[in-house]
Structures are given as C-alpha cells and as structure tokens.
VOGU-3710 file (C-alpha; in Angstrom, 3 decimals, decimal comma):
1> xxxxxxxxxx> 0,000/0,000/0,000  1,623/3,249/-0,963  1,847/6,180/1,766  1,215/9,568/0,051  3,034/12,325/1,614  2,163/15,709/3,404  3,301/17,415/0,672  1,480/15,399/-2,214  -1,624/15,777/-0,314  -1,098/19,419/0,288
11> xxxxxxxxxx> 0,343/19,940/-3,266  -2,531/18,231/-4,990  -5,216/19,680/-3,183  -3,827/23,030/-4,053  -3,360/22,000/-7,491  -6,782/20,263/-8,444  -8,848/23,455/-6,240  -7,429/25,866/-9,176  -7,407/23,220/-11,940  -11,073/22,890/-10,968
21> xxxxxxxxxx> -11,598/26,575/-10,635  -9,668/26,881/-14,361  -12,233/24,588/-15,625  -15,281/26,091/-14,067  -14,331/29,591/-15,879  -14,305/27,855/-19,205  -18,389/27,822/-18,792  -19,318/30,267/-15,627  -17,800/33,363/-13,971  -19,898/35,125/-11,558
31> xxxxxxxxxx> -19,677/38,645/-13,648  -18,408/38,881/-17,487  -14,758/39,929/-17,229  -15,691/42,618/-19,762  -17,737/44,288/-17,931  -17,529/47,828/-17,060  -18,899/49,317/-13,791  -17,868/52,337/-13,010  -20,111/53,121/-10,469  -18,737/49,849/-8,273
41> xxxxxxxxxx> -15,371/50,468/-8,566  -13,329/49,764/-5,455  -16,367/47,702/-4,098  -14,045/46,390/-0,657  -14,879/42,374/-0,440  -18,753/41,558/0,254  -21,073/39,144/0,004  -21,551/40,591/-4,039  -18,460/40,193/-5,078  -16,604/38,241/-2,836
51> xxxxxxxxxx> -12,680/39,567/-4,110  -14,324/43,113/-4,729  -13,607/45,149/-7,736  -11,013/47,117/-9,582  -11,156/50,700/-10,758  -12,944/49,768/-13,568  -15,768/48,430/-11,253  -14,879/44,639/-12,791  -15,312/41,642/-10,584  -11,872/40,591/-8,987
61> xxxxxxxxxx> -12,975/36,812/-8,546  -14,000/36,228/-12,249  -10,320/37,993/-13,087  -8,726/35,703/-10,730  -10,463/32,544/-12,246  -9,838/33,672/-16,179  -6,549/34,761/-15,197  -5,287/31,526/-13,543  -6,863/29,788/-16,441  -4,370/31,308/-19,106
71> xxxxxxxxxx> -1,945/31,224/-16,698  -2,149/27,330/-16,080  -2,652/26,580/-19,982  0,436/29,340/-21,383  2,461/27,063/-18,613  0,888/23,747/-19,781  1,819/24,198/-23,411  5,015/25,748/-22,706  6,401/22,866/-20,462  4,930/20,510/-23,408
81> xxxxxxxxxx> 6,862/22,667/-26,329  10,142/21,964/-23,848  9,771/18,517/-22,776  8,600/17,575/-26,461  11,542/19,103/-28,365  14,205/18,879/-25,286  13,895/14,931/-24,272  14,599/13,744/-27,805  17,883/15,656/-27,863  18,745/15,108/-24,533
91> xxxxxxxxxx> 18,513/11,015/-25,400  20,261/11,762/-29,122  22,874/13,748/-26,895  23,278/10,756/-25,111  23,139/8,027/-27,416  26,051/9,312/-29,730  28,336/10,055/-27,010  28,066/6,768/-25,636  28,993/5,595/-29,184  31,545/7,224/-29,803
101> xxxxxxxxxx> 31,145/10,514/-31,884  30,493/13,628/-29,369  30,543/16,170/-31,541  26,668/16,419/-31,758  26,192/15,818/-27,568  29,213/19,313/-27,544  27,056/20,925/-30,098  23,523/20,530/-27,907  25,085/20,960/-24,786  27,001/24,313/-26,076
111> xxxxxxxxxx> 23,862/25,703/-27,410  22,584/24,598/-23,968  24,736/26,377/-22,086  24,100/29,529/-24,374  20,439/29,442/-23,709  21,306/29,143/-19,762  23,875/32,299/-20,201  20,815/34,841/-20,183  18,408/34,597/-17,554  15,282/33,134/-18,439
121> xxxxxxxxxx> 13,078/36,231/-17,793  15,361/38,571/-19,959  15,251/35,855/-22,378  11,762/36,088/-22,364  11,372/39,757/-22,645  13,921/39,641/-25,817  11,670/37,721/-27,616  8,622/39,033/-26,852  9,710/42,684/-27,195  11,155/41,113/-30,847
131> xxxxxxxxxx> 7,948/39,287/-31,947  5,547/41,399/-30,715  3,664/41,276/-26,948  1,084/38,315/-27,459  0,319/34,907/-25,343  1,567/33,077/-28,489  4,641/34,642/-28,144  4,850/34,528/-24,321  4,561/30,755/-25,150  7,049/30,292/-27,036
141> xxxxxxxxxx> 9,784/32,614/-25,100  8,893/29,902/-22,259  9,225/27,135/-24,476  12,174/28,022/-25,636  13,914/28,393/-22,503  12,058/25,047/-21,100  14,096/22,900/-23,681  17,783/23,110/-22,741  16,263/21,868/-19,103  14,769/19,156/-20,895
151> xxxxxxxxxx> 17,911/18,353/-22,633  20,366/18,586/-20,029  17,771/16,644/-17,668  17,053/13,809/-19,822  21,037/13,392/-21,314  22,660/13,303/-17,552  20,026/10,421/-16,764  20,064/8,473/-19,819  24,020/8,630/-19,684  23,906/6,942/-16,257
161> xxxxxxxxxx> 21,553/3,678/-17,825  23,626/3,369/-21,252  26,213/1,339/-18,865  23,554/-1,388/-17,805  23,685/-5,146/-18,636  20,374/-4,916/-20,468  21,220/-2,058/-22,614  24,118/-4,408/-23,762  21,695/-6,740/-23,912  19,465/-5,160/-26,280
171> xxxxxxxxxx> 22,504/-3,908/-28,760  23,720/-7,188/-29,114  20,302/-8,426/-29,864  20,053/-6,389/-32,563  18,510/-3,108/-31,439  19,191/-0,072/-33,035  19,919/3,230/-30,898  16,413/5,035/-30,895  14,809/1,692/-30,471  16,987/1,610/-27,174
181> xxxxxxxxxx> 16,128/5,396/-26,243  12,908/4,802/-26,282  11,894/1,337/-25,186  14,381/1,180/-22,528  16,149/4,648/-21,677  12,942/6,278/-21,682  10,130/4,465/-19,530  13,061/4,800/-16,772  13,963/8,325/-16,838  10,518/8,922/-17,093
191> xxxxxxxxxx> 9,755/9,389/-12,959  12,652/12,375/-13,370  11,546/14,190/-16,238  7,434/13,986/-14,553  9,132/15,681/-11,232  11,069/18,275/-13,346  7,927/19,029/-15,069  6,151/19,906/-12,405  9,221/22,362/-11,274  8,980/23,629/-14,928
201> xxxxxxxxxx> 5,190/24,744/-14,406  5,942/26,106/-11,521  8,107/28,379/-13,304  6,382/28,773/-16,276  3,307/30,584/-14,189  5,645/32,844/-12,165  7,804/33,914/-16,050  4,045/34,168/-17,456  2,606/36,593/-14,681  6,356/38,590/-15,103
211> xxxxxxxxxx> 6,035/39,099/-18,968  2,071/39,743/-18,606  3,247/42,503/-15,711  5,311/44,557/-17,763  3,099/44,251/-20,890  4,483/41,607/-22,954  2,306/38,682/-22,331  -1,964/37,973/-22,405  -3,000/41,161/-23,815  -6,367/43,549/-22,640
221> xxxxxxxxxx> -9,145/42,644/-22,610  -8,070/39,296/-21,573  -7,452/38,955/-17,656  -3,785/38,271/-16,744  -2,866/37,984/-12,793  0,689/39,454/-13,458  -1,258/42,969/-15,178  -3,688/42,995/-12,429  -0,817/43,321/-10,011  0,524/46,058/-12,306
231> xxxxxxxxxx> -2,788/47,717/-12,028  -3,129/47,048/-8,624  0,366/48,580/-7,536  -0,774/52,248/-7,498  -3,985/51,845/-5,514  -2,343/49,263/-3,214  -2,734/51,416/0,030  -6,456/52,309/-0,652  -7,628/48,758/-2,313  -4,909/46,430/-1,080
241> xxxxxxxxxx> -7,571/43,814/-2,129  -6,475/44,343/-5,637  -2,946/43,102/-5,531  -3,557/40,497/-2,674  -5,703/38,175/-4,278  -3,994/37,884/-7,766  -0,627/37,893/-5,699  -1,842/35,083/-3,166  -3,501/32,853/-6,248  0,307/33,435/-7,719
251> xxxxxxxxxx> 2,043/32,275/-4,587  -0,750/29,354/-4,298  -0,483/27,898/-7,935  3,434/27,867/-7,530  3,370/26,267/-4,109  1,034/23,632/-4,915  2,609/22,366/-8,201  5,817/22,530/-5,813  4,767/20,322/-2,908  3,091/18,019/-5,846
261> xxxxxxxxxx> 6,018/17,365/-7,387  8,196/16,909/-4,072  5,165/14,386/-3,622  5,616/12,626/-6,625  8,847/12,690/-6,497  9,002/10,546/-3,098  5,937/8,782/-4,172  8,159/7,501/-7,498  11,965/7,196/-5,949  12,050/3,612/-5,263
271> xxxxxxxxxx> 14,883/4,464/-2,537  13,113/6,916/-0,415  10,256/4,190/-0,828  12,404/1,339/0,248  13,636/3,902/3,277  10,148/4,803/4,215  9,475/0,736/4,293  12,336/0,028/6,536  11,494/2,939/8,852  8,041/1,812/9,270
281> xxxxxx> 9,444/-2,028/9,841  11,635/-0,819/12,599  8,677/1,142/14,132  6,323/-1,634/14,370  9,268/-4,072/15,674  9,944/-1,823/18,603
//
C-alpha cells in the first residue's frame, strides 16, 4: 500500500482546487470579465463580489479565475513545447556520445549552455519585445527556454543507464539506438523528467505573470494575474484587495505544483520508498 506524503496531499489539493476553478471559468464566472462598472469600482470584499472590484468596477474573482486559467494553460503548453523538443535531444545527446562521436552531444550541450547564459526572464522579454507582446509569443519565449532543461535533464540520466547489462543486452540483440532510447532509456527516466515538469510549471506561471506585468504577455481585454498586479500597484494602500488576491492565487499555484512534485517525487523514488518501508518495519518491531 503506498503512503502519500504531506506534501502530495497538500500539493494536490492546491493544485486540483485551481485546476477545478480553471475549468469552471471555461463555462461560468460570476460577472463577465468585460464588464464595465464604473459606479462599483473599489467595491471592498462583500457578500456581491466576494474579491471586490477594480477601478474599472470589474469583478476581482472572475479575473482571478480567467486569469489563472491562461496562466495554467500558457504554462501547460510551454512545459509541453520543452519537454517535447528537449527529451529527444537530450537522449540523441546521449546516445552518440556513448557511441563514440560527441561532436553532436558538444554541439547541444554548447547551445545549452548559451540558452542558460541569459536569464530566463530577460530571455523572455527579448523575444517578446522582438515578436511582438502576445500569449503566443509569451509561449514560445517559455518554451524556448524550457528545452535546454529538458535536454540537459534527460542526457545526464540516460548517460547513467547506457552502462547497464540490459542495454548491452538489447545492442547485441540487434537493437538499433532510438529503439533503445525509447523502449528502454525512456520508460526509466521517465519518474525524473514527470518531477522536473512539475518544477517547470511552476516556473512557467511565475515567467508568465512577469512578462504579462510589464506588458508583454496575455494582452487587454483578456485577464492576466501578473497585469492585475501592475494595475493594482498604485492603488495598493487604498484597495490592497487588488494586488492580494492575484498575488496570493500566484504564490498558491506555484506552491502547490511545488509540494506536488516533491510528492511525486518521493511517491516515485524507489529508494526513499524502500527507506520509508524500513522505517516503518523498525517502528512496528519496537
């Protein structure tokens, strides 16, 4: 019977209240974020709208939910562009510097470690100040920087199981090199690159809500919880309500895909398993 840790329980919970909340936004807000009402503006927190309002008299809870929506799916689909494009390199890193030839593994890992030479966030900015400010674009500037953590992830790990008995196994029998990347390298670097992922979301939502603060990410009309803290920043001492709630649903998201993957991460390590077994063995024999 597995034991699911504090922080998986914590972590998921977290997780699955604003997944649910994303969802629900897809089909019901409690006001249309469109809505102007100038007359409500700086409504404090009330039974009507339960977050309050901005200065543009627009419901703060059905902000929050829209805006944690994009923010979840420009993260989701960032993380995917790395982890699709990064893994196969990683293993093709790997695979041709165990055979022999390392010029392509220097020539990934040197483009890696240009990508890592500017901080993500400026990175980020560069190509969104290039392309234009859009989502799309705020996608992609995450993307991009998601791969070389991908590739340097999935190389290092598949370099350590290239070694193993049954890899030899499998090359003597005939098996070519991608056949081996992905029916044996893969399926057991896979419990690393799931825990990285989660890391990588994490990430992705606190680069999203920093391009979407200083302009560069989802774009007005569309509700963004790193502009609504731009907003909010001026008015902060007479409707602190404005940055709190977009600022706490920031720290939330990040914490809870955090403790989730800590979770999984224990949940998936066979030796902090086997350690949790024998702990629990030497309890119950004392």
């Amino acid at each position: 019977m597995k034991h699911f840790s504090i922080s998986f329980i914590v972590g998921g919970g977290l997780s699955v209240l604003f997944l649910m909340g994303a969802l629900l936004s897809f089909f019901w807000t409690p006001y249309d974020v469109e809505l102007l009402n100038i007359k409500g503006k700086f409504a404090s927190p009330g039974l009507e709208h339960l977050m309050g309002t901005d200065h543009f008299g627009r419901d703060i809870l059905s902000m929050v939910m829209v805006g944690t929506r994009n923010a979840i799916a420009v993260s989701l689909i960032a993380v995917g562009i790395g982890a699709t494009i990064g893994v196969p390199l990683g293993l093709w890193a790997a695979a041709t510097c165990m055979n022999g030839s390392r010029l392509i593994d220097e020539l990934l890992m040197r483009g890696n470690d240009l990508i890592f030479a500017f901080p993500s966030l400026l990175l980020a900015i560069m190509i969104t100040a290039v392309f234009g400010p859009s989502i799309i674009n705020a996608i992609i500037a995450i993307g991009i920087f998601n791969i070389p953590v991908f590739a340097r992830i999935s190389r290092g790990a598949a370099l350590s199981i290239w070694p193993k008995e049954y890899i030899s196994a499998a090359r003597v029998a005939g098996k070519g090199v991608s056949r081996i990347s992905y029916e044996h390298i893969l399926p057991n670097i896979l419990n690393l690159l799931i825990v990285q992922a989660t890391i990588q979301f994490s990430i992705a939502i606190i680069a999203e809500a920093s391009l979407s603060y200083v302009g560069l990410g989802s774009q007005p009309p569309n509700p963004s919880l790193g502009r609504m803290l731009n907003e909010a920043q001026t008015m902060i001492f007479f409707a602190p309500w404005l940055a709190y709630f977009p600022g706490g649903v920031i720290v939330a998201l990040v914490l809870g895909f955090n403790l989730m993957g800590d979770g999984i991460r224990d949940l998936l390590d066979p030796k902090l398993r086997q350690k949790s077994i024998t702990g629990k063995v030497s309890n119950d024999a004392s």
